[in-house]
C-alpha positions as CSV (number, residue, x, y, z in Angstrom):
1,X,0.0,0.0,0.0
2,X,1.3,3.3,-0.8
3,X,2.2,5.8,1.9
4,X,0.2,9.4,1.8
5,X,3.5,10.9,0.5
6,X,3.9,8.4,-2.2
7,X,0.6,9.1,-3.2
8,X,0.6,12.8,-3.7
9,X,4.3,12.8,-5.4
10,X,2.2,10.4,-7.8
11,X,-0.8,12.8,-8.3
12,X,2.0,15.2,-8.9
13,X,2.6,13.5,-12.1
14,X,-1.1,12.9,-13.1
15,X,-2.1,16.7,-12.6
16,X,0.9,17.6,-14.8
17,X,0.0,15.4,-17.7
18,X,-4.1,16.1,-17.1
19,X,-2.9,19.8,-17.1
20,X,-4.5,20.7,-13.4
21,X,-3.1,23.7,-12.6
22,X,-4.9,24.4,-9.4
23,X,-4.1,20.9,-7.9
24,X,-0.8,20.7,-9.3
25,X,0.3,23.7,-7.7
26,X,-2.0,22.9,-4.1
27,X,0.3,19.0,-4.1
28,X,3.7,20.7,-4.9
29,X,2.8,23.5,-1.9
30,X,2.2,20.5,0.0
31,X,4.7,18.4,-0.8
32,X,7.4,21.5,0.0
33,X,5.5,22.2,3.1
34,X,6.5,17.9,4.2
35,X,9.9,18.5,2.7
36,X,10.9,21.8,5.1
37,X,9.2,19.4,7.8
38,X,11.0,16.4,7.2
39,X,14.6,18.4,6.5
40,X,14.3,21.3,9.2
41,X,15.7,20.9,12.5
42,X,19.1,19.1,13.3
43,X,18.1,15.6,12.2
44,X,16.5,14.6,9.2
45,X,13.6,13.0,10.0
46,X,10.7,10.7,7.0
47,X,7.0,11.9,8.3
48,X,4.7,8.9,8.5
49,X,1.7,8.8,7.9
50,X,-0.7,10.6,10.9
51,X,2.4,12.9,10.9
52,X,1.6,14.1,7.0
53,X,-2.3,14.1,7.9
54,X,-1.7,16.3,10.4
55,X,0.3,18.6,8.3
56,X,-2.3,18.2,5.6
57,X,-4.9,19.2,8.1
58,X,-3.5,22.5,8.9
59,X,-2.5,23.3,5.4
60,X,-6.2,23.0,4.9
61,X,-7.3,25.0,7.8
62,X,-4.5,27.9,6.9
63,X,-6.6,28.4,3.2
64,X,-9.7,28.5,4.7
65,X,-8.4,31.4,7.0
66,X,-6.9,32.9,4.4
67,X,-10.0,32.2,2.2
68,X,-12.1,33.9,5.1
69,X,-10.1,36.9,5.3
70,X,-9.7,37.4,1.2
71,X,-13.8,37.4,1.8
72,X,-14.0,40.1,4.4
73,X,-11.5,42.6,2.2
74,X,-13.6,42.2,-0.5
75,X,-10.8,39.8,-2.5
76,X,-13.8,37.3,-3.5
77,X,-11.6,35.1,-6.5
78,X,-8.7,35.0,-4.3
79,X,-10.6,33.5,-1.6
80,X,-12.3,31.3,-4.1
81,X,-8.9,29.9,-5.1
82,X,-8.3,29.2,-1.5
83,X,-10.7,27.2,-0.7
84,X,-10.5,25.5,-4.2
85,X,-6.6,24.3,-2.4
86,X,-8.4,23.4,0.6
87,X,-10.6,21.1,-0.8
88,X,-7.9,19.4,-3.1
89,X,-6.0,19.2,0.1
90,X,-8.9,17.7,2.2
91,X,-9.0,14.9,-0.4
92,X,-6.3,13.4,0.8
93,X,-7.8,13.6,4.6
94,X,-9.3,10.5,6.1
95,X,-13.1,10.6,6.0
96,X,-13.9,12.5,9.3
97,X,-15.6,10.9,12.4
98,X,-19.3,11.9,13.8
99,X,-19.4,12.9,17.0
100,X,-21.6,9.3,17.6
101,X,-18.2,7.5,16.1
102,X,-15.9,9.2,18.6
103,X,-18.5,8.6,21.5
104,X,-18.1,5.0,20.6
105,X,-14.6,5.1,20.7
106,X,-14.4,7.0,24.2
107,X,-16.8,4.2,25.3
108,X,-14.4,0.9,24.6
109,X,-11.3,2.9,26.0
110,X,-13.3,3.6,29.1
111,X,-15.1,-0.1,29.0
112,X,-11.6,-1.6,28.7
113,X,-10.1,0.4,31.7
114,X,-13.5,-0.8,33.8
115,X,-12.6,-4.6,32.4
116,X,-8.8,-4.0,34.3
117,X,-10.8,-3.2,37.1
118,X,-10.2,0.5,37.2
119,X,-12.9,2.6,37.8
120,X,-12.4,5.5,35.2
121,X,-11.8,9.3,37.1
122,X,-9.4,12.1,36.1
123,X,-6.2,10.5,36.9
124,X,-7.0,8.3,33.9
125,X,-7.3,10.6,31.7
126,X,-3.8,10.9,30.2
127,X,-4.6,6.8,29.1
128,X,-7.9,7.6,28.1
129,X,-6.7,10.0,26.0
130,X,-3.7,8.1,24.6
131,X,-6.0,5.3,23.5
132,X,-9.0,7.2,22.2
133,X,-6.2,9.7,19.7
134,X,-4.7,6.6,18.6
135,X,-7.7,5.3,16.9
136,X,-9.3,8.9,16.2
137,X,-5.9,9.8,14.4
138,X,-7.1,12.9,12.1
139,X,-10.5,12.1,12.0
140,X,-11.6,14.7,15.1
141,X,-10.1,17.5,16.8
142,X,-8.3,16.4,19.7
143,X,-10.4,19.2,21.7
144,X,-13.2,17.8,20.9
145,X,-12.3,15.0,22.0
146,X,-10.5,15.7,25.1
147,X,-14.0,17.8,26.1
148,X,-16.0,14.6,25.4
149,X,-13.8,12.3,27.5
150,X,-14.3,15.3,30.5
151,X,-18.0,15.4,30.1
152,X,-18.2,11.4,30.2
153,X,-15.4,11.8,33.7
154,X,-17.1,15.1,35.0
């Protein structure tokens, strides 16, 4: 199976032959944006990837801000073309979770903490939290979820 990296250097190549300017551009942006990631700092590091959804997710986010704020100066095709590069990024996101998918999740890290014989309370927290991200990996906002997990302890 190809890695999310692998797959956008690929789409790289089929948006140049297909002549898709807009994404073309929006995968290269990104792929520069993983680049600077993977060779700033001291060590060279290779994302993986939850690392490059995460990174993808906040590309996203940053055109729609933009987009938003194109809109309010009265810039309406540049905002346009930002969100156009959001949703070619979001593409590439895992389908998102409801908020009934995430409750379920909360529900089997707190059912398998009750099954150790630990009655779920604040201290656990940190491992609910550590097991619920795992599986929700992109697909929620960890506030969300980390408000959902204190409702279901408060």
């Amino acid at each position: 199976m190809n890695t999310l990296k692998e797959q956008l250097k690929g789409d790289v190549v089929v948006h140049l032959k297909a002549h898709n300017e807009l994404e073309l551009t929006t995968v290269r942006n990104v792929l520069g944006e993983i680049e600077t990631r993977e060779k700033g700092g001291k060590t060279p590091v290779d994302l993986n990837d939850a690392e490059v959804t995460a990174l993808l997710q906040k590309e996203a986010a940053k055109r729609r801000d933009t987009a938003a704020i194109y809109a309010e100066a009265g810039h309406a095709e540049r905002a346009a073309r930002e969100i156009a590069e959001a949703e070619v990024i979001e593409a590439y996101l895992p389908e998102p979770l409801s908020e009934a998918g995430v409750a379920a999740i909360i529900d089997s890290a707190f059912a398998a903490l009750e099954s150790d014989g630990i009655k779920p309370s604040m201290r656990q927290m940190g491992a609910i939290m550590k097991q619920v991200t795992a599986e929700v990996a992109g697909r929620f906002t960890g506030k969300a979820v980390s408000e959902m997990v204190r409702k279901r302890l408060g």
